[in-house]
C-alpha positions in Angstrom: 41.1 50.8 67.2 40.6 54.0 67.4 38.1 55.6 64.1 39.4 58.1 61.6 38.8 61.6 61.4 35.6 61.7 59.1 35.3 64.1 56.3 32.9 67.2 55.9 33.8 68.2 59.2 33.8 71.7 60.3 36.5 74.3 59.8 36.9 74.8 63.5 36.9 71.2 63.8 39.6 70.7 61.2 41.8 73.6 62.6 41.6 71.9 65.7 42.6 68.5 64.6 45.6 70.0 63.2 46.1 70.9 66.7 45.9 68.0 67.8 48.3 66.7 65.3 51.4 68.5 66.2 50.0 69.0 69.9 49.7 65.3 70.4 45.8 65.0 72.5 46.6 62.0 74.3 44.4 59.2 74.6 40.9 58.0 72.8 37.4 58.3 74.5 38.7 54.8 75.7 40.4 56.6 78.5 38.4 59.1 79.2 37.5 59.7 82.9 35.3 62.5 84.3 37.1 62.1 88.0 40.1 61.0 89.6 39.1 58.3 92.8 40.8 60.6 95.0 41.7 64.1 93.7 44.3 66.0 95.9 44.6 69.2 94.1 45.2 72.7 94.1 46.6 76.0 92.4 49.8 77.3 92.0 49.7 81.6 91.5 52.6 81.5 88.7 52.6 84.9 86.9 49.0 85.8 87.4 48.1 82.4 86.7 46.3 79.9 88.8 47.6 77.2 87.3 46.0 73.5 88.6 47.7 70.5 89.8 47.2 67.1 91.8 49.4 65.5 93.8 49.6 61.7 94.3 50.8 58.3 96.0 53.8 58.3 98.2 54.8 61.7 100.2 58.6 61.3 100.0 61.4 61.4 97.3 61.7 63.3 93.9 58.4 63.2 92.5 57.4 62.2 89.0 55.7 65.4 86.9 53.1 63.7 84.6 52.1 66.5 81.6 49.8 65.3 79.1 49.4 66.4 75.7 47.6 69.4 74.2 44.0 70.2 74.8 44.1 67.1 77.2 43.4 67.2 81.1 44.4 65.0 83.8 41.0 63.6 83.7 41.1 62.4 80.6 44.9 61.7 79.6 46.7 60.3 83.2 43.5 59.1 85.6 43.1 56.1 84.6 46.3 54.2 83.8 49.5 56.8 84.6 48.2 58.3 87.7 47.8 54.8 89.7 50.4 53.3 88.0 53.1 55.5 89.4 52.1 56.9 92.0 51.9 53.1 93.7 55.6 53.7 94.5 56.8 57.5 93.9 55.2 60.7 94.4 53.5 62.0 91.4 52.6 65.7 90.3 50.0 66.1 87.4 50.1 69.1 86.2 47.4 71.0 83.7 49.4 73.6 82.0 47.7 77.3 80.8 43.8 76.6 79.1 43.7 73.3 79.8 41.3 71.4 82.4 41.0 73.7 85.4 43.4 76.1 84.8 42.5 79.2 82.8 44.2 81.4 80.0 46.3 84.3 79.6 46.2 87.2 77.7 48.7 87.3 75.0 50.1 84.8 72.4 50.8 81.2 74.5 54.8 80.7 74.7 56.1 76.8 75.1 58.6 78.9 77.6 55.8 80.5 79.5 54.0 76.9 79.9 57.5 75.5 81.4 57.8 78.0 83.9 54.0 77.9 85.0 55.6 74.0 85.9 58.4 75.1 87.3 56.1 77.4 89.2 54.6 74.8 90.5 57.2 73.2 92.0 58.2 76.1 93.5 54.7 76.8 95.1 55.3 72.9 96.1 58.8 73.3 97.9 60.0 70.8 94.9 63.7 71.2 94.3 64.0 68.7 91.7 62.0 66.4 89.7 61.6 63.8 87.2 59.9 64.9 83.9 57.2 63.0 82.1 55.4 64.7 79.4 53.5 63.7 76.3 53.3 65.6 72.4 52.7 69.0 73.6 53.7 68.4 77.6 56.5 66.4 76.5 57.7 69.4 74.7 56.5 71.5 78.1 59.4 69.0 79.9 61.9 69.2 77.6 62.2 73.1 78.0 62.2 72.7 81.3 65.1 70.3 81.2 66.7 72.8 78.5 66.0 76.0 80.7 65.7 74.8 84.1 68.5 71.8 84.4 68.9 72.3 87.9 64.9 71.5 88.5 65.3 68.3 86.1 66.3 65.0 87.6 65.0 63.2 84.7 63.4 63.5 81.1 60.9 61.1 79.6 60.0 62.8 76.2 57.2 60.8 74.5 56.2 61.4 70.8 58.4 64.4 70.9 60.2 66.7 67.6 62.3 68.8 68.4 61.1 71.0 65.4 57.7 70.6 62.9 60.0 69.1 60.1 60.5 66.2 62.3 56.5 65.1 61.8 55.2 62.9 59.5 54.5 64.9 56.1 51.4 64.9 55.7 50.7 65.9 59.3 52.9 68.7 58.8 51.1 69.8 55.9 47.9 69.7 57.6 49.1 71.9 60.6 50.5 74.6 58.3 47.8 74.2 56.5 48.6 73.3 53.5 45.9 70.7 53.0 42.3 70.8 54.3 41.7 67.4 54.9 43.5 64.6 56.0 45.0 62.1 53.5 43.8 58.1 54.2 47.0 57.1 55.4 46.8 60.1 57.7 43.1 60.0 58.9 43.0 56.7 60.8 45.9 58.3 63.0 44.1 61.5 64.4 41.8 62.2 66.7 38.0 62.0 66.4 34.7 63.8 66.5 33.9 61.7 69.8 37.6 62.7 71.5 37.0 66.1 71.2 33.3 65.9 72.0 34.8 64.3 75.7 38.0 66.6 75.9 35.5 69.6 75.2 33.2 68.1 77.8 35.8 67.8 80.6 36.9 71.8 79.9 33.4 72.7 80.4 32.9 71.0 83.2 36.0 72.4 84.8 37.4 75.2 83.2 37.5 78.7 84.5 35.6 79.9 80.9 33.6 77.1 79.7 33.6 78.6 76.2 37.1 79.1 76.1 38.4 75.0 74.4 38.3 75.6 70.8 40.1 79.6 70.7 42.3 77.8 73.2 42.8 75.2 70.4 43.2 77.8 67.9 45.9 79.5 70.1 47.6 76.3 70.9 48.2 76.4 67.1 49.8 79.5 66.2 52.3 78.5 69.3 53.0 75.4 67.2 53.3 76.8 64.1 55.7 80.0 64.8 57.6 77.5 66.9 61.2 77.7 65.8 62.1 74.3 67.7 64.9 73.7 69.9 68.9 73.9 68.2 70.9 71.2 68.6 73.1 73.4 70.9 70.1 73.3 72.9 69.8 69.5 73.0 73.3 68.8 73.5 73.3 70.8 76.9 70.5 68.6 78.1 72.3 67.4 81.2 69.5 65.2 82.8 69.1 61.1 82.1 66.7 61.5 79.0 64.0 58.8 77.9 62.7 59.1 74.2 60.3 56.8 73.5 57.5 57.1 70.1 55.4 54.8 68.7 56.2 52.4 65.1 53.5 54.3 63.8 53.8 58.0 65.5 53.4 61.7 64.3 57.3 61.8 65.1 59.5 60.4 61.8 61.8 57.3 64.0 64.6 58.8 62.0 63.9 62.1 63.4 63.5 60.4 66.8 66.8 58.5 66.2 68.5 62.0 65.8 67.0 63.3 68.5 68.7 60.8 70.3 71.9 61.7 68.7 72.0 65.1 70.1 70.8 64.8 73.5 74.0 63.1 75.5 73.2 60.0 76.7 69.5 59.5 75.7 67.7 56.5 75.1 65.1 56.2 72.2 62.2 53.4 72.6 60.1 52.2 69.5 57.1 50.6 71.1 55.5 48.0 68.6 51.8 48.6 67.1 51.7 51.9 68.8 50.5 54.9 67.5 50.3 58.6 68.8 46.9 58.4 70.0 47.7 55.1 72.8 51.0 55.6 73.4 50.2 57.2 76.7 47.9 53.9 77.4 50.8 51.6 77.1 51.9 52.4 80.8 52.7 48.6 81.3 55.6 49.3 78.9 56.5 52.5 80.0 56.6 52.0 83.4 59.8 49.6 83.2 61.5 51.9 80.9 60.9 55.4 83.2 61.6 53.1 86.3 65.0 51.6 84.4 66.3 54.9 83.3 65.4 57.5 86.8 66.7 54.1 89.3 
């Protein structure tokens, strides 16, 4: 079980769990991982930008694109479950958008568009026409505006804990990332990160980043992205032409009735529940995953 957000913390430290609210960080300390068993990466130059990526199991065939959430690396978010998992039977592509694990920042405000062409960018550095899309919170949002901009790149979307715009959170968490309130309510607290995630997710950046210093202004950029969002339209949604997976947890930052919708408007989608899942593992529960991905891409 993963421990509540304690109160008293620190401004910064607040800020940033907001952050990590509507950014979705991924996993606990629990699956934290300092090194992949065998790390194949490299960079991609995308727009000035060497932006970081590993490549993975099999050598032929669309290749799955595995994009954690915000603030979250491959390290600690797709190492230790995701990463083996898949790549037992497909290629896989991990990909660590702008500021986060190896790959460094830009100036300027960070655009959701900008971090789906630094993936599409990588693709392209990669000879990869096509590809199957798996992205969580903030990198499932990177995936969907790839399928929504770049169709002809997308073979597949999997979209986990996914709005498509800030209403579509819980209410409280959407409070706290406009920030409305200062401190998370009870119900709320148990659901967000804690002082030991971002102690390892701040670890891994230092250890790897470009600017060691550079994980909490990144944090605090992350969230005036998020917040000036304007979300996707449901014109938008309904030209999603690739097979789309939507899948959230029973207890989630996404509402399941916004999830449901979401569903609506995206032709042909699929919308998966999991049971006793919150935001925080739903990226752990690759044994349930797996089957659904696999089931929807063929």
């Amino acid at each position: 079980m993963i421990e509540p957000v304690r109160p008293g913390l620190s401004r910064r430290l607040l800020l940033a769990s907001g952050v990590a609210a509507a950014a979705g960080l991924g996993v606990s300390e629990r699956g934290f991982s300092m090194e992949t068993k065998e790390r194949n990466g490299g960079y991609a130059e995308v727009d000035g930008l060497r932006v970081y990526y590993e490549r993975h199991g099999a050598t032929s065939g669309t290749p799955i694109v595995l994009l954690a959430g915000g603030a979250m690396a491959i390290d600690t978010a797709l190492a230790a479950d995701l990463i083996p998992r898949f790549s037992k039977t497909r290629p896989v592509i991990a990909v660590e958008p702008q500021g986060h694990g190896h790959t460094g920042d830009r100036q300027g405000p960070i655009r959701l568009s900008r971090l789906a062409d630094d993936v599409v960018g990588v693709l392209d550095h990669l000879g990869v026409a096509r590809a199957h899309l798996v992205g969580h919170s903030l990198g499932g949002m990177i995936a969907t505006e790839v399928a929504i901009h770049h169709p002809a790149r997308t073979a597949s979307l999997t979209a986990v804990s996914v709005t498509y715009n800030l209403d579509g959170m819980q209410p409280e968490l959407a409070k706290l990332q406009r920030g409305e309130i200062q401190e998370p309510t009870a119900e709320l607290a148990p659901l967000l990160p804690t002082e030991a995630d971002f102690a390892a997710w701040e670890a891994n950046h230092r250890k790897h980043n470009p600017d060691p210093e550079s994980f909490f202004p990144i944090l605090e950029r992350l969230n005036v992205m998020l917040t000036t969002w304007e979300g996707w339209s449901p014109a938008q949604l309904g030209a999603i032409t690739a097979p789309t997976l939507l899948a959230i947890g029973d207890n989630d930052f996404t509402r399941i009735e916004h999830a449901a919708e979401m569903k609506r408007l995206i032709p042909g989608a699929q919308l998966a529940v999991l049971p006793g899942t919150t935001h925080m593992d739903i990226f752990q529960r690759g044994a349930w995953l797996e089957p659904l991905i696999a089931a929807r891409i063929g």
